[in-house]
N, C-alpha and C positions, 0 to 999 in steps of 0.2 A: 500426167493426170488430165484425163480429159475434164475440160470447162461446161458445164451446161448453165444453159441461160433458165432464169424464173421469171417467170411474169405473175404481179400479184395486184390486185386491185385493193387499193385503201379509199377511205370516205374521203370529203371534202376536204373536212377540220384538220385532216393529218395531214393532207395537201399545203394546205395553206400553212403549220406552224415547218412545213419543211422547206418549203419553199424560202418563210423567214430567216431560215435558219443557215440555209445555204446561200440564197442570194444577196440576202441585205445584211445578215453579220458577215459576208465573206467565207463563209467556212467549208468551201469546194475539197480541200485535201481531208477534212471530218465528213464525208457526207454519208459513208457506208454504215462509218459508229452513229449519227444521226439518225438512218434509216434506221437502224437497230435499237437502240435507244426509244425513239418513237412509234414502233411498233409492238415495244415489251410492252409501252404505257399504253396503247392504244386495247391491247388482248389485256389486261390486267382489268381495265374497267370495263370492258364487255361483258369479262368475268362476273364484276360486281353485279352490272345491269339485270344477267340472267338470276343472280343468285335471289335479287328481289324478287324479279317478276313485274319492278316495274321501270319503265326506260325514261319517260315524259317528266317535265315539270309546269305546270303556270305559274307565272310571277303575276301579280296584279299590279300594277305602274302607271295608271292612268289616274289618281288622283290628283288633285292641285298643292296639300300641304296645306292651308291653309293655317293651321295652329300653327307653323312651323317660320311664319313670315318672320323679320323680312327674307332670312335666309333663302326661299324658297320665291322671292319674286321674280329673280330671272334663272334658276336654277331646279329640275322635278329634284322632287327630296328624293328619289330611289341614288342621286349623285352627288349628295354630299358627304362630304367625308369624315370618317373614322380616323383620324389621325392620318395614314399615310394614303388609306382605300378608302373606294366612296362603297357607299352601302350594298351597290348591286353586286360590284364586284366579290363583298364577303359571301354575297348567297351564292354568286356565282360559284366559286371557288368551292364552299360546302358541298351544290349538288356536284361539282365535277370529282369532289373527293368520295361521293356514293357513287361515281359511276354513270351518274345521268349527263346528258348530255343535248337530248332531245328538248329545247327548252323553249315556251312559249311566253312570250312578255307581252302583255296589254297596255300598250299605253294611250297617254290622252294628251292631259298638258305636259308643255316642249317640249313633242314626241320626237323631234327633230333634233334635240340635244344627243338622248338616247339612242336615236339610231347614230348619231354620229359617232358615239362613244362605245356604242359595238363594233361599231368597223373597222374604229383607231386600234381595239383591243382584238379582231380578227376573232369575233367570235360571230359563228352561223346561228344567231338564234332566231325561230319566228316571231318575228313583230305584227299585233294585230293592233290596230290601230282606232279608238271609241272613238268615234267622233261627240259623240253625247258625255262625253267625261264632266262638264260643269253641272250636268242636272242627273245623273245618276250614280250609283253604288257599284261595291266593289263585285254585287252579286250579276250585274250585266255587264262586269267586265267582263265574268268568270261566262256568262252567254255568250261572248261574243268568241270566244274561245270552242265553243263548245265541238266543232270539228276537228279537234286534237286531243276530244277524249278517248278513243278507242287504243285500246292497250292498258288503261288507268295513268293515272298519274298522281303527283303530289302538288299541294297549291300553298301559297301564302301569300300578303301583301308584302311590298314592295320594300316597306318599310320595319321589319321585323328581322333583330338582328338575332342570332341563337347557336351555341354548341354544334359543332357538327354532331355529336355524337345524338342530341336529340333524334335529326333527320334519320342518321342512320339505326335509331330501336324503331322509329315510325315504321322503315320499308323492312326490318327484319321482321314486323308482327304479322302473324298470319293470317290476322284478322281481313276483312273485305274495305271495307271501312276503319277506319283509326282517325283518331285526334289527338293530339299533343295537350295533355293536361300539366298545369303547375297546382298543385294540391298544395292549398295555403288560404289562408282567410280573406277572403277578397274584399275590393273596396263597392261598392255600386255602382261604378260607371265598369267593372270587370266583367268579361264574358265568361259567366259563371255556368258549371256544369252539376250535373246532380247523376248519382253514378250509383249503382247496385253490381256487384260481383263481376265487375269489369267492365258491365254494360252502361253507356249512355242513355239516360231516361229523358232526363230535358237538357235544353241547354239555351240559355236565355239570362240578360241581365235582370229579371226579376227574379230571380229564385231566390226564397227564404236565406236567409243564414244559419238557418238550421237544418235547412236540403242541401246547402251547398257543399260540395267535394274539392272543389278549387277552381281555377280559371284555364277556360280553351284559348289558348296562347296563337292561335290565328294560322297554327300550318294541321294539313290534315291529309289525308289519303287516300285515293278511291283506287279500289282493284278493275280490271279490265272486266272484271264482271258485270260493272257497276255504270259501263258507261253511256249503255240505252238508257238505265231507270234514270243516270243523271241528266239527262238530255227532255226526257219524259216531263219529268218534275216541274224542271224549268222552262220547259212550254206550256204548261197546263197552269202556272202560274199567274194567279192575275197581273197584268202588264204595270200597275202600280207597285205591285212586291216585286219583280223582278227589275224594276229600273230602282226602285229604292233601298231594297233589302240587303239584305247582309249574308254572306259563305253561313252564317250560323243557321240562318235561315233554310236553306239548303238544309243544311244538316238535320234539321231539327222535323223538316217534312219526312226526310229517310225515317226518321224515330218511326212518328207518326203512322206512314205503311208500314211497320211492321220491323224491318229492316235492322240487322245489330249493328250496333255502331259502337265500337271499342275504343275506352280510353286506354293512352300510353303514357305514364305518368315521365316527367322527366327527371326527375330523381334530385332536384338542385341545381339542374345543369343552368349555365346562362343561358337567359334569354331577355331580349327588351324589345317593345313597342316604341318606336321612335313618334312619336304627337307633339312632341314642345320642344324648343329649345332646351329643355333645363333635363330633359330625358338624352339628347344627346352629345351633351358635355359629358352628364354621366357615366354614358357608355364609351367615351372618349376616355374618361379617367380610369374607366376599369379595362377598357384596352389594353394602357399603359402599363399598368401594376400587378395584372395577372399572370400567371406561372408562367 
């Protein structure tokens, strides 16, 4: 039989976990089942990627924590940990389980920890780096990103842990726009939504409790359609809303021109805002105990 040679070009990220795989486990006489092996996983999430439509994530990771002290005084809260994982790693893992892979992290305070702890973990993600992280908002993190919106993408803070299966009804909806609703009675400090036949009307912590539909649980979706009007938006922004404001804010401008923006309810799935200590024991214990 005659032998012919392939030549096949792979991305980075498959470089580098092959490379692990063979040169620092040892495992030179495994390397054709590795090559194969990592290349079904590599086409399997490409798969995914296409099926949404969208490939990109931002993390926002530049805040300080500060409700979170002391734990957080020489540690960003996006790394501490879950029982055996620190936080970044569950999100990471999520979007890797949808397929995304394309991921942009904003960070601010000890951005240095975070890059160190991409690199130990041999993940290519891009790091943008706020230097104004002590006097601004999660909403000129998500500006300073703003060159990695083309294609659309999916966003959350740093600090929000949640079901994968939420992330994946968000990139299955066909909607342009989406946000992740928990439909439940909120309290007043919750970022409350007000919703007609699917659509988002307002979405602001002042809305009545009797407009209210439940809480925007902090991840959300823009289609590649959407990544001029997002970019637009937030230039035209007066420079005080945009260093101070909020991803809702954002949102809630899309309302305002016109723009549909679809709630995706999450049905019960977990989800938590990690703010205090006492949120992430919580989620420590339900880590532990759940199916």
């Amino acid at each position: 039989m005659k032998k012919v040679k392939t030549t096949i070009n792979i991305n980075s990220e498959l470089w580098k976990k092959f490379s692990h795989f063979v040169i620092d486990e040892k495992g030179y006489r495994k390397k054709n089942e590795i090559i194969e092996n990592l290349i079904k996983d590599y086409l399997k999430k490409r798969e995914k990627k296409e099926e949404s439509g969208i490939t990109k994530a931002v993390i926002l990771a530049a805040g300080i924590g500060s409700r979170l002290r002391p734990l957080t005084n020489d540690v960003p809260k996006c790394l501490l940990k879950i029982n055996s994982i620190t936080i970044l790693e569950h999100q990471i893992k999520n979007l890797e389980e949808c397929g995304i892979q394309e991921i942009t992290l904003v960070t601010g305070y000890k951005a240095y920890k975070i890059e160190r702890f991409c690199k130990k973990n041999f993940w290519n993600l891009n790091l943008i780096y706020n230097k104004y992280y002590s006097t601004t908002s999660n909403l000129f993190s998500l500006w300073s990103a703003k060159e990695t919106f083309k294609g659309g993408f999916v966003c959350f803070n740093s600090d929000v842990v949640f079901d994968v299966e939420i992330l994946k009804s968000l990139l299955n909806f066909e909607g342009d726009i989406c946000v992740a609703v928990d439909k439940k009675v909120c309290t007043e400090e919750d970022m409350k939504v007000m919703v007609k036949n699917g659509i988002v009307k307002n979405i602001s912590k002042r809305i009545s409790k009797e407009e209210t539909y439940g809480e925007f649980i902090g991840i959300s979706k823009f289609s590649a359609r959407y990544s001029e009007t997002l970019i637009d938006i937030l230039s035209n922004l007066p420079i005080n809303l945009r260093n101070k404001g909020y991803v809702a804010l954002l949102i809630q401008r899309l309302i305002d021109g016109g723009h549909k923006v679809h709630e995706v309810e999450i049905q019960r799935r977990f989800w938590a805002d990690i703010d205090f200590v006492e949120d992430l024991n919580d989620v420590r214990a339900y880590m532990i105990t759940k199916p």
